[in-house]
LODOSE-713728 format. One line per field, with one value per residue (C-alpha): residue in three letters; x, y, z. Coordinates in Angstrom, 2 decimals. Example, Ala and Ser with C-alpha at 12.3 -4.5 7.8 and 13.67 -1.06 7.14 Angstrom:
r	c(Ala,Ser) $
c1	c(12.30,13.67) $
c2	c(-4.50,-1.06) $
c3	c(7.80,7.14) $
//
This chain:
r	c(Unk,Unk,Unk,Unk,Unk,Unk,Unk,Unk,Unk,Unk,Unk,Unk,Unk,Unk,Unk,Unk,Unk,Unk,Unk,Unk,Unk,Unk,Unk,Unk,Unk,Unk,Unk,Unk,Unk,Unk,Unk,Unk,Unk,Unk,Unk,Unk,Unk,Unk,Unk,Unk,Unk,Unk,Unk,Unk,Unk,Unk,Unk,Unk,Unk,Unk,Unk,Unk,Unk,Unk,Unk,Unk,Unk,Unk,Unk,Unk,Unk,Unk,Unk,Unk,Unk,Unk,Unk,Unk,Unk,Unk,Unk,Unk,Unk,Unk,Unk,Unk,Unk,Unk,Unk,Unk,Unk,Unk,Unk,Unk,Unk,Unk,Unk,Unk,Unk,Unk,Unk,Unk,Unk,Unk,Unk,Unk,Unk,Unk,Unk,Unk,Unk,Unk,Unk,Unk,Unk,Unk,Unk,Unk,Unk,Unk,Unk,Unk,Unk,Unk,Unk,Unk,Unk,Unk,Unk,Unk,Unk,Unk,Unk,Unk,Unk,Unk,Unk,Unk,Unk,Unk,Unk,Unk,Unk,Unk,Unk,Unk,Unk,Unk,Unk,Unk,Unk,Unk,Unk,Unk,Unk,Unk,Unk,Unk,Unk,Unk,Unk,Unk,Unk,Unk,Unk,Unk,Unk,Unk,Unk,Unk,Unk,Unk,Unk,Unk,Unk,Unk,Unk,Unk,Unk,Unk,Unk,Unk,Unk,Unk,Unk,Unk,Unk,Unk,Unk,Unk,Unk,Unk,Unk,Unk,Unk,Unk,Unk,Unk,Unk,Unk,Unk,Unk,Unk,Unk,Unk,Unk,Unk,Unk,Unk) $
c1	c(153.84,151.19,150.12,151.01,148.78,147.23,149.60,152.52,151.49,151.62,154.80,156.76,155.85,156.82,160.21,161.30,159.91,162.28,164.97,164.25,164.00,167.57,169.78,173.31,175.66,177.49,174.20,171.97,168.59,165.78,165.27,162.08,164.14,163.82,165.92,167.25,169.29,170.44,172.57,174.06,172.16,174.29,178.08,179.33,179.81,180.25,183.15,184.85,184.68,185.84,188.74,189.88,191.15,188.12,185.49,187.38,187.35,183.80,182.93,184.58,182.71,179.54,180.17,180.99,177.44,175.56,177.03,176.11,172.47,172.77,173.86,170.86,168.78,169.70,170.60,173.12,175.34,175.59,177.76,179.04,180.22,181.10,178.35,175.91,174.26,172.87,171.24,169.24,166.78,164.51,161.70,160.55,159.86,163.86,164.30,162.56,163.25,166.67,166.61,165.01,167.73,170.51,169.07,168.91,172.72,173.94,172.81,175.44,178.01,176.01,175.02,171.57,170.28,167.39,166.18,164.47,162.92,161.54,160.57,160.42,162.61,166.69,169.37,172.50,175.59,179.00,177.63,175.72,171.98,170.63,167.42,164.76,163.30,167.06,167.12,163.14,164.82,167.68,165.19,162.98,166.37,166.59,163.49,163.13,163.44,166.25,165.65,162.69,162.56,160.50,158.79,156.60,153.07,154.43,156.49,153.85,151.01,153.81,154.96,151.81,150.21,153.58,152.61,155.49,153.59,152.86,152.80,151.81,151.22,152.27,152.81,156.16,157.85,160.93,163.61,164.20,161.20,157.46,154.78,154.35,154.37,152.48,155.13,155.01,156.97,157.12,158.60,158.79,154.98,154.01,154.41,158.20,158.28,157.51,159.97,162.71,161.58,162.24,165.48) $
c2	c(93.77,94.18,97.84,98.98,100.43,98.26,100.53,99.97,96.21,95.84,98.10,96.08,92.82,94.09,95.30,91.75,90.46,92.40,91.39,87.99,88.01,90.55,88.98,88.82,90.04,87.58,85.83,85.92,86.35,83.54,82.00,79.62,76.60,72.99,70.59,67.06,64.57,61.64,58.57,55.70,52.37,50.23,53.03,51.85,47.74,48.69,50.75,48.02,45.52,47.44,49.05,53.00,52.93,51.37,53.13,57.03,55.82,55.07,58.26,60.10,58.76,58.76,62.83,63.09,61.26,63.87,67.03,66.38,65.40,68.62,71.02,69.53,69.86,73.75,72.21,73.69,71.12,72.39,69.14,66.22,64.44,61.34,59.33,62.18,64.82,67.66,69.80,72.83,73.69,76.52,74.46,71.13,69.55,69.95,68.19,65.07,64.74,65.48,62.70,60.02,60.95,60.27,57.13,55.57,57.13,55.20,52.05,51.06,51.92,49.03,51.54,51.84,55.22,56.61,60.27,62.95,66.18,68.98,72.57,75.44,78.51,78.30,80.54,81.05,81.25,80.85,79.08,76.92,76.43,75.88,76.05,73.71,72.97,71.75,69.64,67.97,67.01,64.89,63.24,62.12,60.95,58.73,57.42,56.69,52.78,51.57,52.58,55.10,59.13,60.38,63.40,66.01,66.76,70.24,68.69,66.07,68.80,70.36,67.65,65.69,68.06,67.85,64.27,62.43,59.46,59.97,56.24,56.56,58.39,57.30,59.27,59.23,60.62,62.54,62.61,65.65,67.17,68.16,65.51,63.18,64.23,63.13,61.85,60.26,58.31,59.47,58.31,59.06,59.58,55.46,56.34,57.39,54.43,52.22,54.07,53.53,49.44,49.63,50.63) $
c3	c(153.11,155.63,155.94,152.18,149.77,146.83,144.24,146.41,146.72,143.03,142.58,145.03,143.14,139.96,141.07,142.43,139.54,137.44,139.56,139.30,135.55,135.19,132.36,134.41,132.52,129.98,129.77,126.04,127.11,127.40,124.08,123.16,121.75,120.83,122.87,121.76,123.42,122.52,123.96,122.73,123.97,126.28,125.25,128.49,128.08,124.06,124.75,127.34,124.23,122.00,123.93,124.19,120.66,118.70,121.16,120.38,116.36,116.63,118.08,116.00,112.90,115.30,115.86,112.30,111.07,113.74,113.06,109.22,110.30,112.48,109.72,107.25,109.72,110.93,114.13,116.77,118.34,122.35,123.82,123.06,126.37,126.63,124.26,124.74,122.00,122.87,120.24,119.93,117.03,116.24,115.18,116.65,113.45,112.37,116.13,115.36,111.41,112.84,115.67,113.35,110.38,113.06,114.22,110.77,109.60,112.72,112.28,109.37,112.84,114.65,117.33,118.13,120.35,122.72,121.79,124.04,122.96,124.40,123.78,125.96,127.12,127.72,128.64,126.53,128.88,127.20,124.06,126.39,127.27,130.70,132.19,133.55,130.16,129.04,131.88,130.80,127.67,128.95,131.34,128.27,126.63,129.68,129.77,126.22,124.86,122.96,119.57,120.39,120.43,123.35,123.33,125.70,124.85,123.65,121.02,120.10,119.54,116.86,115.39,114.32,111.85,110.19,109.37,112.00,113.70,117.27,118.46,121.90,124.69,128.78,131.88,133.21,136.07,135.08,137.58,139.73,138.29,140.29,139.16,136.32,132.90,129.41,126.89,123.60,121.51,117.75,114.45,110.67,108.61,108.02,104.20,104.49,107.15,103.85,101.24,104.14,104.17,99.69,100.31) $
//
């Protein structure tokens, strides 16, 4: 660009920078969305002992349990492969109230789950959502504890003045993605924690 004009400069930037940012066609444009996923602790040994048969029934009422949770929670199932969930929300609150409903309807299956949650901006190709936001979500899913739902700082910040318990905060290095990144673990408000124990 050596030799241009300032104006010129600036109108050169701003037309690669609308070609950059073109919707191709087929494609919804960018949406600012919640993302959850969610795996089944230790699906691969579980579904060698139980066998093809016992694993695909358990699934079935797994699915079943999630797209419930899902339609309570104004969820938007995206994929369900293999033991995975992946689930889209407007609101980050529904994501986590949705995530901890899930994890408690499941346990009566025996199956217990990791959760990861993020919220940020997504394209909508073919009823699917991609995007490098999607992919921080399934990283937290895999980083997350047995039992625990993992969250960025950007869903922590929303959730907490909604009264969910933000239990702790680590940095964590999410695969495939530039440095390390500020995530928290979260759970139900300690009140509904002790209403849950009554039960």
């Amino acid at each position: 660009m050596r030799g241009l004009a300032p104006a010129a400069m600036i109108g050169l930037m701003e037309t690669r920078r609308s070609e950059e940012t073109a919707v191709p066609r087929g494609v919804e444009p960018r949406q600012f969305t919640t993302v959850l996923f969610v795996d089944i602790v230790d699906a691969t040994p579980l579904a060698v002992d139980l066998g093809d048969g016992a694993w695909a029934t358990l699934l079935e009422r797994y699915h079943e349990i999630v797209r419930g949770v899902l339609e309570h929670y104004e969820g938007r199932l995206m994929d369900t492969a293999g033991d995975g969930i992946f689930a889209i929300f407007d609101s980050s609150r529904a994501a986590v109230g949705a995530a901890i409903e899930i994890g408690r309807s499941v346990r009566i299956l025996g199956l217990e789950l990791r959760s990861g949650i993020h919220v940020g901006h997504c394209w909508e190709v073919d009823e699917k959502c991609a995007g490098a936001d999607v992919h921080v979500g399934a990283r937290l899913a895999e980083c997350a504890r047995p039992g625990e739902i993992l969250v960025s700082e950007a869903v922590a910040e929303r959730v907490r003045s909604a009264g969910f318990a933000v239990l702790e905060h680590r940095r964590r290095a999410l695969k495939g993605l530039p440095g390390s990144w500020r995530v928290y673990a979260v759970g139900p408000a300690p009140d509904t924690k002790r209403r849950a124990g009554r039960r």
